[in-house]
C-alpha positions in Angstrom: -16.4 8.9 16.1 -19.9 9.4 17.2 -20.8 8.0 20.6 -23.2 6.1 19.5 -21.6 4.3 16.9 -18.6 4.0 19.3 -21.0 2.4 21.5 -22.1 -0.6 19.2 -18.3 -0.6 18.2 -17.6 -1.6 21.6 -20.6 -4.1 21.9 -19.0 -5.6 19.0 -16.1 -6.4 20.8 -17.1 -8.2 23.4 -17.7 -11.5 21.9 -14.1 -11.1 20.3 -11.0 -13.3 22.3 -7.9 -12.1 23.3 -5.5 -12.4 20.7 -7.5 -10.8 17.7 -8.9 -8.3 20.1 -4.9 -7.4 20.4 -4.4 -7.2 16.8 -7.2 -4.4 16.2 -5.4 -2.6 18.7 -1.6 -3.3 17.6 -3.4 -1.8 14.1 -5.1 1.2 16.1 -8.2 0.2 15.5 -9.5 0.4 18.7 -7.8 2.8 21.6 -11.0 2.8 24.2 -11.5 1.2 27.5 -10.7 -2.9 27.9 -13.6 -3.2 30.7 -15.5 -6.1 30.1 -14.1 -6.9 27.3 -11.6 -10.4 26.4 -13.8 -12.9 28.5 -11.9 -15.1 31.1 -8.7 -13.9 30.3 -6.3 -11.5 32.4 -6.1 -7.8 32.0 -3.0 -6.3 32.9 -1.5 -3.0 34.1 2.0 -1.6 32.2 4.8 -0.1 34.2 7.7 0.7 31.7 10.9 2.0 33.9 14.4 2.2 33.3 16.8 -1.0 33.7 18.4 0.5 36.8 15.0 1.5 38.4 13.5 -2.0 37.2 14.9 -4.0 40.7 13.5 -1.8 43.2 10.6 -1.6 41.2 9.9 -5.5 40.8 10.8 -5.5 45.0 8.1 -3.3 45.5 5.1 -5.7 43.7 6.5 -8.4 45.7 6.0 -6.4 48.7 2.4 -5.4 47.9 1.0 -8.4 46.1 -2.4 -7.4 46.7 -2.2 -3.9 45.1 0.4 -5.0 42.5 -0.1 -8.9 41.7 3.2 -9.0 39.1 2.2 -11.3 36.0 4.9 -10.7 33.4 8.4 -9.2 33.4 10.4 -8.4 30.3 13.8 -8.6 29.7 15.8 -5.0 29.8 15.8 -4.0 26.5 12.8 -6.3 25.5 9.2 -5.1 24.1 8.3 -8.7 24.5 6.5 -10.7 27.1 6.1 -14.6 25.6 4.4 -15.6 29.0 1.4 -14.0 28.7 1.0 -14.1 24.8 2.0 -12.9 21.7 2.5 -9.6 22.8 4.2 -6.3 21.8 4.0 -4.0 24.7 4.7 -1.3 22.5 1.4 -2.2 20.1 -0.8 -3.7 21.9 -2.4 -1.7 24.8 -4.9 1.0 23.5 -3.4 3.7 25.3 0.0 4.8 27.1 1.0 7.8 29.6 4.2 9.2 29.2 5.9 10.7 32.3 8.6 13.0 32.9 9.7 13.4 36.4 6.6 12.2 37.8 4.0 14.3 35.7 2.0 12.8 32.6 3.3 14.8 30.1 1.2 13.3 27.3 -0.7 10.2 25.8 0.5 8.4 23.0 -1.6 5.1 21.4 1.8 3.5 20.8 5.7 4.0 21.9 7.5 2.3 19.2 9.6 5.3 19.0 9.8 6.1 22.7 11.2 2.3 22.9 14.8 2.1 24.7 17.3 -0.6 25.0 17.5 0.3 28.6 13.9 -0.3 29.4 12.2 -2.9 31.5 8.3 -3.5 31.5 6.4 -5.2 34.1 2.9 -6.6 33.9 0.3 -5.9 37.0 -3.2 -7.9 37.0 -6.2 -5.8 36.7 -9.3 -5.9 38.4 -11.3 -5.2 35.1 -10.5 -8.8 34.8 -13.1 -10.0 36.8 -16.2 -7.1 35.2 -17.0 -9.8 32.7 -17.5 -12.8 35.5 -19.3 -10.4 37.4 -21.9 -9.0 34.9 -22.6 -13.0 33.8 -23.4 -13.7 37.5 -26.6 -11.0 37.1 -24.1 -8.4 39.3 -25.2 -5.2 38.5 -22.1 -2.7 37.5 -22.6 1.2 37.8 -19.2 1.5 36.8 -19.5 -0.3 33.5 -20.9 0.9 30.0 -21.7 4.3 29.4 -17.8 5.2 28.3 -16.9 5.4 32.2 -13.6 4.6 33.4 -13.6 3.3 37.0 -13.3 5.3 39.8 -10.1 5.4 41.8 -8.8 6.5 45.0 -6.0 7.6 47.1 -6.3 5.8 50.8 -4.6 6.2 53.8 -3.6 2.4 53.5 0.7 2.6 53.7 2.5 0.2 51.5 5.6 -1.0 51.5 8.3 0.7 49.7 11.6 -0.1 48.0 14.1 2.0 46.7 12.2 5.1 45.1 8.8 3.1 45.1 6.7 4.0 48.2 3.6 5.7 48.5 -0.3 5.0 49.5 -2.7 2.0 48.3 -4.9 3.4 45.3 -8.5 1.2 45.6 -11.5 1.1 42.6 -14.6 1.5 43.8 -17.6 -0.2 42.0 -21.1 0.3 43.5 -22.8 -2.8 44.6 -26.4 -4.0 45.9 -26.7 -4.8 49.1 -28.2 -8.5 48.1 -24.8 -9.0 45.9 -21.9 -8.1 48.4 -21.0 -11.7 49.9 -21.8 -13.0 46.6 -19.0 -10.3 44.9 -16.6 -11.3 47.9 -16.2 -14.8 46.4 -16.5 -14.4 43.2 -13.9 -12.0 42.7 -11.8 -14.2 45.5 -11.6 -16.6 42.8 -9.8 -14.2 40.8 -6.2 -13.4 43.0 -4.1 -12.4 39.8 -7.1 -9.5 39.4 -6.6 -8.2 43.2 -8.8 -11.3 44.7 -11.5 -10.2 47.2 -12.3 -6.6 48.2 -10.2 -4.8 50.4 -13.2 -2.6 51.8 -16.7 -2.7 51.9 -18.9 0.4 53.2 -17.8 4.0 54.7 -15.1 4.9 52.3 -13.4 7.4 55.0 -12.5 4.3 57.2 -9.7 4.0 54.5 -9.4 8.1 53.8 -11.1 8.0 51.1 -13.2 11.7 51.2 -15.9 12.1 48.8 -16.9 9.3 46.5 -17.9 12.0 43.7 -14.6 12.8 43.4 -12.2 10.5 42.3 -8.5 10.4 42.2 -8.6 9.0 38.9 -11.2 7.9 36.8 -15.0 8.9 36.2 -17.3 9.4 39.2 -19.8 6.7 39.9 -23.7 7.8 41.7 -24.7 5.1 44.6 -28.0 4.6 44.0 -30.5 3.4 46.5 -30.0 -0.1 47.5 -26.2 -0.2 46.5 -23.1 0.0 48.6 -19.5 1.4 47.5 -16.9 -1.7 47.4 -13.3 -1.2 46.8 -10.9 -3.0 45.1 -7.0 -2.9 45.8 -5.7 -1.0 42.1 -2.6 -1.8 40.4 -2.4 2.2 39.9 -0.9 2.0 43.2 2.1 1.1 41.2 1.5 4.5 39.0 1.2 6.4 42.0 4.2 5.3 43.7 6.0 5.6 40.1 5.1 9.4 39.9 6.0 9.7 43.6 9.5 8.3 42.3 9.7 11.3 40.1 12.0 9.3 37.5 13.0 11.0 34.4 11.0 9.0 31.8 8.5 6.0 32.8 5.9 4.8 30.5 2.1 3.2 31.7 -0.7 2.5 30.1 -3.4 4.9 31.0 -6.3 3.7 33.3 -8.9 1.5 31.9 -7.4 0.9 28.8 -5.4 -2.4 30.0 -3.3 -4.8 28.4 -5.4 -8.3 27.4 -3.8 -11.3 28.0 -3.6 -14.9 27.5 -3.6 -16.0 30.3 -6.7 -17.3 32.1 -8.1 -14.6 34.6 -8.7 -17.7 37.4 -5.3 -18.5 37.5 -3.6 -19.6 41.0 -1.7 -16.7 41.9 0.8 -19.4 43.7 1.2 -21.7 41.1 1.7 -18.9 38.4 5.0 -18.8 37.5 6.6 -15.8 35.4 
């Protein structure tokens, strides 16, 4: 499809809610990025691991709530998850990574067949959540529009492991003026399912992160004159520490293309219950 017409395709979506935005996808008619797209509802990260992998995994969220703020677990053997909507997480996330000892082996736009009785999924809140309540507030997004997927990177922040689950915290970076930093800091507070509040603000090799042109993951993002780099705890922390985990088969959905939920994205993280 032609960028441009992709483009308009996408503008088109934005004013569309959750559910029938999940539909078009569950048909494959649409498998791009979910930035700024399903206002005030939660997007979520997929992990997809094996029932005898799925209790060291779920201890390892609980250990790193602000990297990996769990939202939705399914029962082993279950595609379903009935507390965040009428979902199928087989359907209904534009875009899935396939692993195979701990390397993406390929991308599929659905895993009906890849399905196993024996699999668990878990739900992570993303921090795309929040690009709508941002961009409404006049905050000015580098990272958004232009077919970009936001920038991600390794640290040299340690989290806490479990089992086969340990690793480094993986950040997004968005650049931000100056003028709007304290204002981003409460906004995106207001948002803890989504990763809350920045975890950084400024020199990005305080937190080993190298150069900002070259992401882990992602596309690269320019700071412009005026702006400063902000970082986000990422629920790929969760992906990295999987692939570190070197499992034979784990399923996620590929970054930037989240799950949309029901849920609303300014949820109390304590009172949420799964």
């Amino acid at each position: 499809m032609p960028r441009q017409v992709t483009s308009l395709f996408y503008d088109n979506l934005r004013v569309i809610d959750a559910d029938k935005l999940r539909r078009l996808v569950r048909a494959g008619a649409y498998e791009g990025r979910t930035g700024g797209l399903a206002r005030g509802k939660l997007q979520a990260n997929v992990v997809i691991v094996p029932r005898r992998f799925a209790g060291d995994f779920h201890q390892f969220c609980v250990r790193n709530p602000k990297p990996c703020p769990l939202v939705g677990v399914s029962r082993a053997g279950s595609p379903f998850l009935p507390a965040l909507g009428d979902i199928d997480i087989r359907t209904d996330a534009p875009q899935y990574n396939i692993y195979h000892f701990g390397e993406v082996t390929h991308q599929r736009t659905d895993i009906i067949d890849l399905w196993r009785d024996d699999f668990a999924a878990f739900a992570l809140g993303s921090s795309l959540t929040v690009e709508v309540a941002l961009l409404e507030k006049g905050i000015k997004l580098g990272s958004t529009g232009c077919g970009k997927v936001l920038p991600k990177f390794r640290t040299k922040i340690k989290t806490r492991g479990a089992g086969p689950f340990e690793g480094e915290m993986v950040v997004s970076m968005r650049p931000i003026r100056r003028g709007d930093v304290d204002k981003v800091r409460a906004l995106t507070a207001r948002f803890p399912l989504a990763h809350g509040s920045p975890v950084h603000v400024g020199d990005p090799s305080i937190i080993g992160v190298g150069d900002l042109m070259a992401p882990d993951w992602g596309d690269a993002v320019e700071i412009m004159e005026g702006e400063v780099p902000v970082f986000w705890a990422s629920s790929l922390t969760a992906q990295d520490a999987l692939a570190r985990a070197e499992l034979a088969v784990s399923i996620t959905v590929s970054p930037g293309h989240m799950l949309i939920t029901d849920v609303d994205a300014k949820a109390d993280a304590g009172t949420f219950k799964l």
